[in-house]
C-alpha positions in Angstrom: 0.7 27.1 3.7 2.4 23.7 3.2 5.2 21.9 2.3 3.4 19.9 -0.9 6.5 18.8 -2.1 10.1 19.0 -0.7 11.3 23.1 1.0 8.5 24.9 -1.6 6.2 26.3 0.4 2.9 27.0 -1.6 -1.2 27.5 -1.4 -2.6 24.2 -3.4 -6.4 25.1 -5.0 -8.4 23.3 -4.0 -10.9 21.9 -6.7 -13.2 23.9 -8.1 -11.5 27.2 -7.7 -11.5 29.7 -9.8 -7.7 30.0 -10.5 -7.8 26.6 -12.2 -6.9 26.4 -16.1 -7.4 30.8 -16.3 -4.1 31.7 -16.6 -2.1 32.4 -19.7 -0.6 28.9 -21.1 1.3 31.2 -23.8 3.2 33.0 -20.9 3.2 30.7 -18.1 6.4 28.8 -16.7 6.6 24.8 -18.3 6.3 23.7 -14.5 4.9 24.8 -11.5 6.8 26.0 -8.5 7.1 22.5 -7.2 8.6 21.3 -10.3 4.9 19.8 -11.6 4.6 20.1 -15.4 1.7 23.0 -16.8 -0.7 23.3 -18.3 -2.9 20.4 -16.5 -6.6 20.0 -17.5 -7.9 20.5 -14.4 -11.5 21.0 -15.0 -12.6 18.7 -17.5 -12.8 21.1 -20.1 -11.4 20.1 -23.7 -8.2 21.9 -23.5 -5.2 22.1 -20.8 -4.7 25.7 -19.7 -2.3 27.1 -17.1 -3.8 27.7 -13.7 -3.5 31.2 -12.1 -0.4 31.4 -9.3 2.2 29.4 -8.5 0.7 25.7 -7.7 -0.9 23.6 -10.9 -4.1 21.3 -9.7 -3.4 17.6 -10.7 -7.2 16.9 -10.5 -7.6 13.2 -9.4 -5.3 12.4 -12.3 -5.4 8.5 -12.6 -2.6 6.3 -12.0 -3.2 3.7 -13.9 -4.4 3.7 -17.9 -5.3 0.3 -18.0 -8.9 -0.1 -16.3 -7.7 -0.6 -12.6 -9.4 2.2 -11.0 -12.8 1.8 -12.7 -13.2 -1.9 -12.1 -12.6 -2.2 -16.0 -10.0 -5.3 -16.4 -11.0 -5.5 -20.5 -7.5 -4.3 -21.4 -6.0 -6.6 -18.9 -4.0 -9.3 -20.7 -4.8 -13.4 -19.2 -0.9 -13.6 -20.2 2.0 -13.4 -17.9 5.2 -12.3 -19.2 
């Protein structure tokens, strides 16, 4: 165990495991223990479900929506503000 994120001391999944997007999204808390909103797609299937336990997997969730991490700069604007 770890501290992921602040005093919350939890097992993360690691991807690939079996516990991700199995649990029951109708029953399961809105956010993780960590404070993480659920259900997360977290393998790449159509639909977001709740992971089993404690700990939602982010997946390697991008963080940016506009092309940077893919090389693709088509949505980037030649405009400054």
């Amino acid at each position: 165990m770890k501290a992921n994120v602040l005093i919350h001391l939890t097992i993360a999944l690691l991807q690939g495991s079996p516990a991700i997007d199995q649990g029951d999204t109708a029953t399961c808390p809105n956010t993780d223990q960590r404070g993480f909103d659920r259900p997360i797609n977290g393998d790449g299937s159509p639909f977001a479900y709740c992971d089993i336990g404690a700990y939602e997997y982010l997946a390697d969730l991008p963080i940016f929506s506009d092309g940077f991490e893919d090389s693709d700069t088509s949505a980037w604007s030649s405009q400054t503000p």
